[in-house]
MDAnalysis code that builds the backbone (N, CA, C; Angstrom):
import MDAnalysis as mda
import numpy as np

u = mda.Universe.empty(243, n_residues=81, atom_resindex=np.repeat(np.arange(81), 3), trajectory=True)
u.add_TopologyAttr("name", ["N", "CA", "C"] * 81)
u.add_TopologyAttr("resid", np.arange(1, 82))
u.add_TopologyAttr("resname", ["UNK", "UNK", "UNK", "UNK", "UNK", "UNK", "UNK", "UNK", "UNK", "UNK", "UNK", "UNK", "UNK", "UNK", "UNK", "UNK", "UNK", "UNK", "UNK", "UNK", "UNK", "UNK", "UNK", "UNK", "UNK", "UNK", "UNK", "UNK", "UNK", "UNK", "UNK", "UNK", "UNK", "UNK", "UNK", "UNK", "UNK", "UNK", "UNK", "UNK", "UNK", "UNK", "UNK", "UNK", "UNK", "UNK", "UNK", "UNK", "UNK", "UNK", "UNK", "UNK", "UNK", "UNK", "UNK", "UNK", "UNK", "UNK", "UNK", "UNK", "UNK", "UNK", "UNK", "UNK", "UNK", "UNK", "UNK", "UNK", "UNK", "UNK", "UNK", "UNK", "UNK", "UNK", "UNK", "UNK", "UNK", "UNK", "UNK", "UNK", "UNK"])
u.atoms.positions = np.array([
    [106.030, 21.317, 57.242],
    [104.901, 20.722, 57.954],
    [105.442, 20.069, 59.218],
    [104.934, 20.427, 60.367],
    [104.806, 19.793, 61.732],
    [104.310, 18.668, 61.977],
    [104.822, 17.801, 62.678],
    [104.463, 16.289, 63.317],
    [102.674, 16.516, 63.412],
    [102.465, 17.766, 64.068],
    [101.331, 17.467, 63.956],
    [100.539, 17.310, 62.994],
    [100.684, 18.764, 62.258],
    [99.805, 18.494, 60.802],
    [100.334, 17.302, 60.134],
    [101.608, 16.798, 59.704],
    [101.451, 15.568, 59.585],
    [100.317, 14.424, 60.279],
    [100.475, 14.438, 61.355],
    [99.233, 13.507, 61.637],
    [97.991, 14.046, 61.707],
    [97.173, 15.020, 61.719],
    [96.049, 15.065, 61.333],
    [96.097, 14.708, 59.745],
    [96.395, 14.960, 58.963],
    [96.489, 14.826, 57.498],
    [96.113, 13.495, 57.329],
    [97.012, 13.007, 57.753],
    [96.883, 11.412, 57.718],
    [95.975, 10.612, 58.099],
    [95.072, 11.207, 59.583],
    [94.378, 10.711, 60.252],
    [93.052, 11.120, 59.691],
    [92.764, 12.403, 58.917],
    [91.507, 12.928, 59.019],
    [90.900, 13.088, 57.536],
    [92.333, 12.446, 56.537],
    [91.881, 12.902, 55.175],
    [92.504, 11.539, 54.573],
    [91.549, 11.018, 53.857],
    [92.033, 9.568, 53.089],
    [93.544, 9.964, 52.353],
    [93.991, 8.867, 52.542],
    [95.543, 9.038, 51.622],
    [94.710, 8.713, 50.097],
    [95.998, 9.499, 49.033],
    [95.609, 8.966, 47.720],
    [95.805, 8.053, 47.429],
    [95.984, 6.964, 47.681],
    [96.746, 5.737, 47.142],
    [95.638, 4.914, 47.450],
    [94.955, 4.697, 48.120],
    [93.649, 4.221, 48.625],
    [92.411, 4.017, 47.638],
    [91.860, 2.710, 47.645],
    [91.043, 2.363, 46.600],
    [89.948, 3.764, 46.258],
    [88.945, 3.448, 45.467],
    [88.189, 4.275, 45.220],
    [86.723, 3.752, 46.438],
    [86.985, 2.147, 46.479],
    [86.146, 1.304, 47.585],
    [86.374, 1.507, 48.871],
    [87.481, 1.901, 49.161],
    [88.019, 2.303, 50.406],
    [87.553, 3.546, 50.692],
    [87.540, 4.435, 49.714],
    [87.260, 5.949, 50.201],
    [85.542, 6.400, 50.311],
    [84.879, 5.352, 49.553],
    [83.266, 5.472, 49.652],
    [83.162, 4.861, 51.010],
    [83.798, 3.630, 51.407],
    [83.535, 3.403, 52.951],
    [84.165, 4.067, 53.992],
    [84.982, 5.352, 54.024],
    [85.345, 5.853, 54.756],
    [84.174, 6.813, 54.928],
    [84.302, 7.568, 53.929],
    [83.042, 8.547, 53.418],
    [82.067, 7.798, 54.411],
    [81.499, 6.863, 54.024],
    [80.010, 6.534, 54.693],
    [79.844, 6.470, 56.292],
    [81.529, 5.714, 56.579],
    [81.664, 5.666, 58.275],
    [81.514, 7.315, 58.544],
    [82.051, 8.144, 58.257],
    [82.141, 9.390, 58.772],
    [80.525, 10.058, 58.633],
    [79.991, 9.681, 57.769],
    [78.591, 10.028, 57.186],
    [77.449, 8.879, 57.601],
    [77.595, 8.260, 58.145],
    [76.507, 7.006, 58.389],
    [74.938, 6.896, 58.309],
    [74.101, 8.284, 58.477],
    [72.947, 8.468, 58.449],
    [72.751, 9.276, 57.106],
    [73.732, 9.598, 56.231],
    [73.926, 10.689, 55.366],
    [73.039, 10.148, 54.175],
    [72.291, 10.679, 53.093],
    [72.388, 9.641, 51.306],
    [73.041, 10.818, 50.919],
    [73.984, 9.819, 49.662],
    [74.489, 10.745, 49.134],
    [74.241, 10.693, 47.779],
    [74.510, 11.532, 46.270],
    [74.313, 11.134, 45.604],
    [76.562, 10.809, 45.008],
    [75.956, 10.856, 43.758],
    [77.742, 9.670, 42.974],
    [78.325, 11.518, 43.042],
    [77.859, 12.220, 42.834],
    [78.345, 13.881, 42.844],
    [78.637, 14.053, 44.088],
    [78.168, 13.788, 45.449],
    [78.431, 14.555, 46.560],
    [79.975, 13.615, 46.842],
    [80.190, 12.097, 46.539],
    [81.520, 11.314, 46.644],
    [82.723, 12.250, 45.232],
    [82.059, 12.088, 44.385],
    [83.373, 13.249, 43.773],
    [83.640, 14.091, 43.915],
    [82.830, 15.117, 44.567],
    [83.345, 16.655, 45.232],
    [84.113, 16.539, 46.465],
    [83.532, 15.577, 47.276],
    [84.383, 15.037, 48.292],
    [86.020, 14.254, 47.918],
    [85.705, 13.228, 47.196],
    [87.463, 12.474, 46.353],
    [87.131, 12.670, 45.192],
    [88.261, 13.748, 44.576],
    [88.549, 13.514, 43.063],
    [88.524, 12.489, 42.552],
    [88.282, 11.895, 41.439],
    [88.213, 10.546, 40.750],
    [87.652, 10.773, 39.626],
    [87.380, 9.507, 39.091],
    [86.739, 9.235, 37.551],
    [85.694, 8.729, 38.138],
    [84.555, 9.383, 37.351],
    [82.979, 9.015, 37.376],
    [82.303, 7.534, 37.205],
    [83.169, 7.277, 35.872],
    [82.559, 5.937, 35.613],
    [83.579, 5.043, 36.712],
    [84.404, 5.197, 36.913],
    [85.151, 4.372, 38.044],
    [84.496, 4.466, 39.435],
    [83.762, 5.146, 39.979],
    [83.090, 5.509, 41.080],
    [81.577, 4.838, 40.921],
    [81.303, 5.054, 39.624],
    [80.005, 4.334, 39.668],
    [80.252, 2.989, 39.473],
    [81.302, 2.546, 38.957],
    [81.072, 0.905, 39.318],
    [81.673, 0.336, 40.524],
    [82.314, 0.943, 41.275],
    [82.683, 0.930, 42.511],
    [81.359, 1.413, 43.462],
    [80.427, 1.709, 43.083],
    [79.162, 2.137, 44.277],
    [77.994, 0.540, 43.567],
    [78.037, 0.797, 42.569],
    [77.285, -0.553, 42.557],
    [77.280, -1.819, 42.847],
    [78.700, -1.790, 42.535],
    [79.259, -3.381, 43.603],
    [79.063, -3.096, 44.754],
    [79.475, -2.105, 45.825],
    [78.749, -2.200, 47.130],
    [77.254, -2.118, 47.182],
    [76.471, -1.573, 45.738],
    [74.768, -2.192, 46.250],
    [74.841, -3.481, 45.704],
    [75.198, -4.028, 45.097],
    [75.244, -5.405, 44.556],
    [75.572, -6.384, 45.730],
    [76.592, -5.750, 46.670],
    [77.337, -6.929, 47.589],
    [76.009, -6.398, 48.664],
    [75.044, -5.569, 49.209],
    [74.290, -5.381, 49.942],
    [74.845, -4.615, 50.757],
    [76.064, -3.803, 50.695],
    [76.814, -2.547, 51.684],
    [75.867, -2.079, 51.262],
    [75.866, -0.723, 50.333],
    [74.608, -0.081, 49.633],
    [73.674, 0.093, 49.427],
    [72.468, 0.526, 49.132],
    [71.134, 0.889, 49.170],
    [71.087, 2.365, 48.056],
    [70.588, 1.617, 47.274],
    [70.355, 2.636, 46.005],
    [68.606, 2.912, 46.088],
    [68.185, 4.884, 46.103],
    [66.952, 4.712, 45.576],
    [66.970, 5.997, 44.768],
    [65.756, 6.030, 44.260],
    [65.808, 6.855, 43.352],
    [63.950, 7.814, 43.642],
    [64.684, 8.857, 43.520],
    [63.775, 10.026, 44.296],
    [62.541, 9.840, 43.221],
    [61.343, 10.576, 43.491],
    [60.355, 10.621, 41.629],
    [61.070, 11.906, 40.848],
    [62.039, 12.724, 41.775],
    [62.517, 13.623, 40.733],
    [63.827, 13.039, 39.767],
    [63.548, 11.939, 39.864],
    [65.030, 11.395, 39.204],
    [66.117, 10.853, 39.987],
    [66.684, 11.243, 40.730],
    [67.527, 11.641, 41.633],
    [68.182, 10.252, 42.561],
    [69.097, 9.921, 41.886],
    [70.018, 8.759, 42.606],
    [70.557, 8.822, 44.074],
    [69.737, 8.230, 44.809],
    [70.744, 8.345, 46.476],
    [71.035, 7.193, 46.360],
    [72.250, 7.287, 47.621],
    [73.128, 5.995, 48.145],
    [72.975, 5.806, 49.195],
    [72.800, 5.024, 50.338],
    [72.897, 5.143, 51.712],
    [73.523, 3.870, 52.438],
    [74.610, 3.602, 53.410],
    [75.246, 2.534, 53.927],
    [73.931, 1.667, 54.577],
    [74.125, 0.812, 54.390],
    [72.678, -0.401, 54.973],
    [73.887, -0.634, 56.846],
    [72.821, -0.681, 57.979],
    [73.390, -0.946, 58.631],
    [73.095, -2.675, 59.086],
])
């Protein structure tokens, strides 16, 4: 690997070591108008489910977040600006 692809890598794709809180707010900066649901953040970062969902509720809990829920069921997320 080249200096460069080294730095895009780095620059354009979360490192792993990086919270699971860290990577939903990266996600959202890059996505800002986006909802997503807890599936479109794990296809995006591998992780554990139940670890992701209590990591998205504390950001609706702390008021980052905005949880609604469609009449088809359907959990969105969206960054509050």
């Amino acid at each position: 690997m080249n200096a460069s692809e080294t730095k895009s890598a780095t620059v354009l794709e979360p490192s792993a070591h990086i919270s699971i809180e860290q990577r939903i707010l990266i996600f959202c900066t890059r996505h800002p108008k986006m909802k997503f649901t807890l599936e479109c953040i794990l296809t995006d970062h591998e992780g554990n489910e139940f670890d992701l969902h209590e990591e998205i509720e504390d950001l609706v809990n702390d008021g980052i977040l905005e949880k609604q829920i469609s009449n088809a069921g359907t959990v969105w997320y969206y960054i509050l600006n």
